[in-house]
BABA-827972 format. One record per atom (N, C-alpha, C): residue number from 1; residue in three letters; chain; x, y negated, z negated. Coordinates in nm, 3 decimals. Last residue first. Layout:
BABA-827972
NUM	ALA	A	X	Y	Z;
...
END
This chain:
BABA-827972
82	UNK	A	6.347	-6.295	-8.574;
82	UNK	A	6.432	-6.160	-8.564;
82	UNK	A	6.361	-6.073	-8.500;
81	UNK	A	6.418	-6.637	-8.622;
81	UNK	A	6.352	-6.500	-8.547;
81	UNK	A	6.408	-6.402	-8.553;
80	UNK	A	6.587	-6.838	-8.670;
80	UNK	A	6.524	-6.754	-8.770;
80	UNK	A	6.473	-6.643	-8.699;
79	UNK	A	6.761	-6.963	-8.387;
79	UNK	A	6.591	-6.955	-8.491;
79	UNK	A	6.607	-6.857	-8.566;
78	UNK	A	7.042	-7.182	-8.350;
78	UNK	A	6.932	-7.029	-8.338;
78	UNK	A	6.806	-7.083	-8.430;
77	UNK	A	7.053	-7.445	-8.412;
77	UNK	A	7.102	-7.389	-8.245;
77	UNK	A	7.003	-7.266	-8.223;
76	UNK	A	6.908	-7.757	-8.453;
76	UNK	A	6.868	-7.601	-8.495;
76	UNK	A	6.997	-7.524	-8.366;
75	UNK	A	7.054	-7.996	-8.583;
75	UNK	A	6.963	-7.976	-8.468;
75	UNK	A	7.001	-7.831	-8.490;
74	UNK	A	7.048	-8.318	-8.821;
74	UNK	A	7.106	-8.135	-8.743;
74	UNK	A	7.002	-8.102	-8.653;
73	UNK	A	7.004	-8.664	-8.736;
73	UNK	A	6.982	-8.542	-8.833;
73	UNK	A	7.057	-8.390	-8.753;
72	UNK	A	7.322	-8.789	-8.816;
72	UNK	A	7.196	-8.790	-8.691;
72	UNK	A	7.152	-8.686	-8.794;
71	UNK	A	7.447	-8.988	-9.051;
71	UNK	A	7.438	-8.906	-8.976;
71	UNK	A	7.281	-8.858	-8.920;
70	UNK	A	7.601	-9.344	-9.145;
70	UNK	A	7.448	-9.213	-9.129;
70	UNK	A	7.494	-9.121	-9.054;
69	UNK	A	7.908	-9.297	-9.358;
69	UNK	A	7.799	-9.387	-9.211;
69	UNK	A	7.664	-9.259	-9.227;
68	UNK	A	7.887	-9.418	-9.686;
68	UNK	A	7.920	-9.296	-9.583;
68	UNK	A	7.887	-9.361	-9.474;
67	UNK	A	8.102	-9.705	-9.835;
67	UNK	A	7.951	-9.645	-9.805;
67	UNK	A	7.969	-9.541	-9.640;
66	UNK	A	8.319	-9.693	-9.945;
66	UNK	A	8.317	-9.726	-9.890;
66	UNK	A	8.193	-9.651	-9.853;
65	UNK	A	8.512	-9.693	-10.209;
65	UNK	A	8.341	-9.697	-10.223;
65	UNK	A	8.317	-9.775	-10.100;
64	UNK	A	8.807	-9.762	-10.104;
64	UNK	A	8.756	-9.786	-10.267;
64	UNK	A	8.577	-9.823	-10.184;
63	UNK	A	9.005	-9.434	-9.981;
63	UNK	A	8.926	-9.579	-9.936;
63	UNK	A	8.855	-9.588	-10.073;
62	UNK	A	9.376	-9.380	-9.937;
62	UNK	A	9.225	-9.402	-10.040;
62	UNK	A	9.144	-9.497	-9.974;
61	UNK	A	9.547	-9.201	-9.881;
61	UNK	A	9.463	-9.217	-9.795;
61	UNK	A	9.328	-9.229	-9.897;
60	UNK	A	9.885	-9.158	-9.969;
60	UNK	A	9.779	-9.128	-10.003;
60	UNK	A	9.667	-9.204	-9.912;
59	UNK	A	10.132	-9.145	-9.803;
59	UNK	A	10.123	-9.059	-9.880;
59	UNK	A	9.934	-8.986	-9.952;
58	UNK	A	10.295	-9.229	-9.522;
58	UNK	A	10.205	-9.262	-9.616;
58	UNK	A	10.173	-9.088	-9.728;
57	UNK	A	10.628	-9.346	-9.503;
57	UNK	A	10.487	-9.236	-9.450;
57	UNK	A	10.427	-9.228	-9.568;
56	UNK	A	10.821	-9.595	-9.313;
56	UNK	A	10.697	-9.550	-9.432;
56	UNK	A	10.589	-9.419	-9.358;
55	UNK	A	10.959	-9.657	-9.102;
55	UNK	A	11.017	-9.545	-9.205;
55	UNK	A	10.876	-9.517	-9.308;
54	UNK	A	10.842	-9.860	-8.979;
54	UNK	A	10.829	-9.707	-8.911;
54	UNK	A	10.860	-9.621	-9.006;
53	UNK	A	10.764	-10.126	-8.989;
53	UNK	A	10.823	-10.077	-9.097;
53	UNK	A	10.783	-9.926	-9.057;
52	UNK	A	10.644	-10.228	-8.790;
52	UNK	A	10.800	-10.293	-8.905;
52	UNK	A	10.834	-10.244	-8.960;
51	UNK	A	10.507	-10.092	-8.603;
51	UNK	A	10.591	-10.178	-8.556;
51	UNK	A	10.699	-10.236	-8.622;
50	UNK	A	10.372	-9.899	-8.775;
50	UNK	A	10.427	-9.849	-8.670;
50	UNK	A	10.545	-9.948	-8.598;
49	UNK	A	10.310	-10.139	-8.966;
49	UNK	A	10.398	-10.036	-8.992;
49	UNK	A	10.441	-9.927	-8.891;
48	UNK	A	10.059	-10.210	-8.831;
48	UNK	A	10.210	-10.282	-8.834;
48	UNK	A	10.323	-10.189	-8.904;
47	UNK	A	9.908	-10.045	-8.768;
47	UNK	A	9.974	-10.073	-8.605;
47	UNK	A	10.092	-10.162	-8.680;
46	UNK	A	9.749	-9.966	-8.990;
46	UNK	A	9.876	-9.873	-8.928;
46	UNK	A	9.942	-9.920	-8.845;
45	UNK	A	9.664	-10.204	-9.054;
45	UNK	A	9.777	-10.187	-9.130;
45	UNK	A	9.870	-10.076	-9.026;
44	UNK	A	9.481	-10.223	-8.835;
44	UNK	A	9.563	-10.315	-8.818;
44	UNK	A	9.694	-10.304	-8.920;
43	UNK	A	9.307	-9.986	-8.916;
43	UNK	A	9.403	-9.994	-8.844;
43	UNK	A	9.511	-10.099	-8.755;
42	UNK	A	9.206	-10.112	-9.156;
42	UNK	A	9.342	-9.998	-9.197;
42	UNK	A	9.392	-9.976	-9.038;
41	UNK	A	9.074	-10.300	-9.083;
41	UNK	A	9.142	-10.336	-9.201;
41	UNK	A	9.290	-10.246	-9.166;
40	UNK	A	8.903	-10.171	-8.935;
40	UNK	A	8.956	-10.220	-8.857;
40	UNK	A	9.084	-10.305	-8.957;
39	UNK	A	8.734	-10.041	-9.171;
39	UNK	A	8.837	-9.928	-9.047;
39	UNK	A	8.894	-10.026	-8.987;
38	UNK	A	8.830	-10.210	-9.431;
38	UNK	A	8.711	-10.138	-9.347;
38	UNK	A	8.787	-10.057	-9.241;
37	UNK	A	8.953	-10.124	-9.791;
37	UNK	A	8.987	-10.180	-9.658;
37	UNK	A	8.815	-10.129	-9.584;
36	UNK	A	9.169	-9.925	-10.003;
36	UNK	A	9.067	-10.004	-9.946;
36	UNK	A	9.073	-10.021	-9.809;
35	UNK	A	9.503	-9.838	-9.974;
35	UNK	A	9.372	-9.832	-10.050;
35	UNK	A	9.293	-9.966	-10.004;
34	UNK	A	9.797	-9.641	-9.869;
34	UNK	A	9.682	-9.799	-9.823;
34	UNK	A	9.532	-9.792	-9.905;
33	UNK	A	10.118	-9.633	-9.987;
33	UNK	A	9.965	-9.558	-10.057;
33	UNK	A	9.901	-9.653	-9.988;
32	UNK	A	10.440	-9.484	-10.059;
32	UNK	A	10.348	-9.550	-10.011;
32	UNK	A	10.190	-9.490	-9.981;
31	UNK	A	10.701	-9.323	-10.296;
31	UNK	A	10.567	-9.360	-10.226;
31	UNK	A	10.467	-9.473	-10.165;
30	UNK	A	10.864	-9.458	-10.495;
30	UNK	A	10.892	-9.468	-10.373;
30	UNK	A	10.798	-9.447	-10.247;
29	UNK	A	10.735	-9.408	-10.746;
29	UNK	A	10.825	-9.323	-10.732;
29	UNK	A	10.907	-9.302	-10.563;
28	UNK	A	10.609	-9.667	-10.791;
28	UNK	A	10.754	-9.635	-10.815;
28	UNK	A	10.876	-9.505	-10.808;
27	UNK	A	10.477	-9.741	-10.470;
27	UNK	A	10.497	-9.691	-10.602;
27	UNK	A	10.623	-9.669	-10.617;
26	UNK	A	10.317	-10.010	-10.245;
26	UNK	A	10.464	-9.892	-10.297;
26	UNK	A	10.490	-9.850	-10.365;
25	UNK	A	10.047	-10.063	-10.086;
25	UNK	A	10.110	-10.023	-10.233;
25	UNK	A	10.230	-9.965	-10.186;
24	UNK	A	9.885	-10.198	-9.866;
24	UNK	A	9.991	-10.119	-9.861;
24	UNK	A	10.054	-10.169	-9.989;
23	UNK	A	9.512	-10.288	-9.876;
23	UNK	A	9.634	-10.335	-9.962;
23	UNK	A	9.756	-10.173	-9.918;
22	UNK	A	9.293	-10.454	-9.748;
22	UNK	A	9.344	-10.349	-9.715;
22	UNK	A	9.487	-10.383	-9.777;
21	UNK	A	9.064	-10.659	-9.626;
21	UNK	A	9.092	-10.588	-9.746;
21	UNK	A	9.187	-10.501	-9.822;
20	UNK	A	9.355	-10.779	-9.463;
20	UNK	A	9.246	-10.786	-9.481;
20	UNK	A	9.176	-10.728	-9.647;
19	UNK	A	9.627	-10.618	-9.570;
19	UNK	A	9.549	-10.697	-9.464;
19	UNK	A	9.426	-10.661	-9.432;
18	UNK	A	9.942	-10.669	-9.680;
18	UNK	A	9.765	-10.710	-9.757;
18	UNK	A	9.731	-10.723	-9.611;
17	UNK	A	10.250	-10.570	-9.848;
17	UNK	A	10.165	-10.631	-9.744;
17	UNK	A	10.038	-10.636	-9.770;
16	UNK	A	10.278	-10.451	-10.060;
16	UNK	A	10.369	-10.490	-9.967;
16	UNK	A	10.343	-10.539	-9.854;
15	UNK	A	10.225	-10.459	-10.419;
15	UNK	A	10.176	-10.488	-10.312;
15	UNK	A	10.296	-10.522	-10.236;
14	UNK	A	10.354	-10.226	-10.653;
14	UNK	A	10.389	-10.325	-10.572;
14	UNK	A	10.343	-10.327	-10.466;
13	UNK	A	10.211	-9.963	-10.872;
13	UNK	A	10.272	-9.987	-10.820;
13	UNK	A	10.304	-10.143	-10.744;
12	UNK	A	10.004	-9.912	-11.034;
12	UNK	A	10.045	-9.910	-11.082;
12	UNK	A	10.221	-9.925	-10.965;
11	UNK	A	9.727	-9.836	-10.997;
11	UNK	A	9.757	-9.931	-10.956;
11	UNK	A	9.893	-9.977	-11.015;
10	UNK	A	9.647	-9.563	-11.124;
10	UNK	A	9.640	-9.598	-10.994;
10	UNK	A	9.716	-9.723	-10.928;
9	UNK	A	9.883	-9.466	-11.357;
9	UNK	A	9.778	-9.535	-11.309;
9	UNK	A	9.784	-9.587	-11.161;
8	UNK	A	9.927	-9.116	-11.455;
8	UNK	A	9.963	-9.254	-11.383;
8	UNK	A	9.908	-9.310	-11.334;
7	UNK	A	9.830	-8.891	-11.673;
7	UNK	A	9.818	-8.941	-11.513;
7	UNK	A	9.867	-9.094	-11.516;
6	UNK	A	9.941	-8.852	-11.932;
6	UNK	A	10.010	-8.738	-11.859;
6	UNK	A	9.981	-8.791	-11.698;
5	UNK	A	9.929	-9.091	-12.099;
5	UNK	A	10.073	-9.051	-12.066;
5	UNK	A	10.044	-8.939	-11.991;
4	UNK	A	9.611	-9.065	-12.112;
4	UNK	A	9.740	-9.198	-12.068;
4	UNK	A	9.833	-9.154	-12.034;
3	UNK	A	9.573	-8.851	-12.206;
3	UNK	A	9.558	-8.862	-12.106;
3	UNK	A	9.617	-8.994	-11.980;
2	UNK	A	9.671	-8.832	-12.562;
2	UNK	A	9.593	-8.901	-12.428;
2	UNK	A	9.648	-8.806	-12.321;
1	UNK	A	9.596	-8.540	-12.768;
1	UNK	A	9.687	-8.595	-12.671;
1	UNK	A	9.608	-8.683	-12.575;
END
């Protein structure tokens, strides 16, 4: 048996806006989906759909290989000591 017919393809839905990198998908099962983008990408998508389109709730929260940020290194709270 594929695997074709049992997952649905990612892209497999209707661009409804675009901004920046940042694509709002509508699938066919009525779902909305923002994939990609940088942070200032996706929050210029959320501020317009807060403003045009309020009825959309998002569904999926993809970013495409968006490199981690650094983190500081950890800092000890206890010691090992006993």
């Amino acid at each position: 048996m594929k695997l074709n017919h049992l997952i649905a393809p990612r892209n497999s839905g209707r661009i409804v806006q675009q901004f920046g990198a940042a694509r709002l998908v509508k699938h066919r099962n009525g779902q909305h989906e923002l994939i990609g983008g940088t942070t200032a990408d996706r929050a210029d998508a959320f501020e317009w759909v807060s403003l045009f389109a309020h009825e959309i709730v998002f569904s999926h929260f993809h970013r495409e290989r968006q490199p981690m940020p650094s983190c500081r290194p950890r800092v000890k709270l206890f010691s090992r000591e006993f």
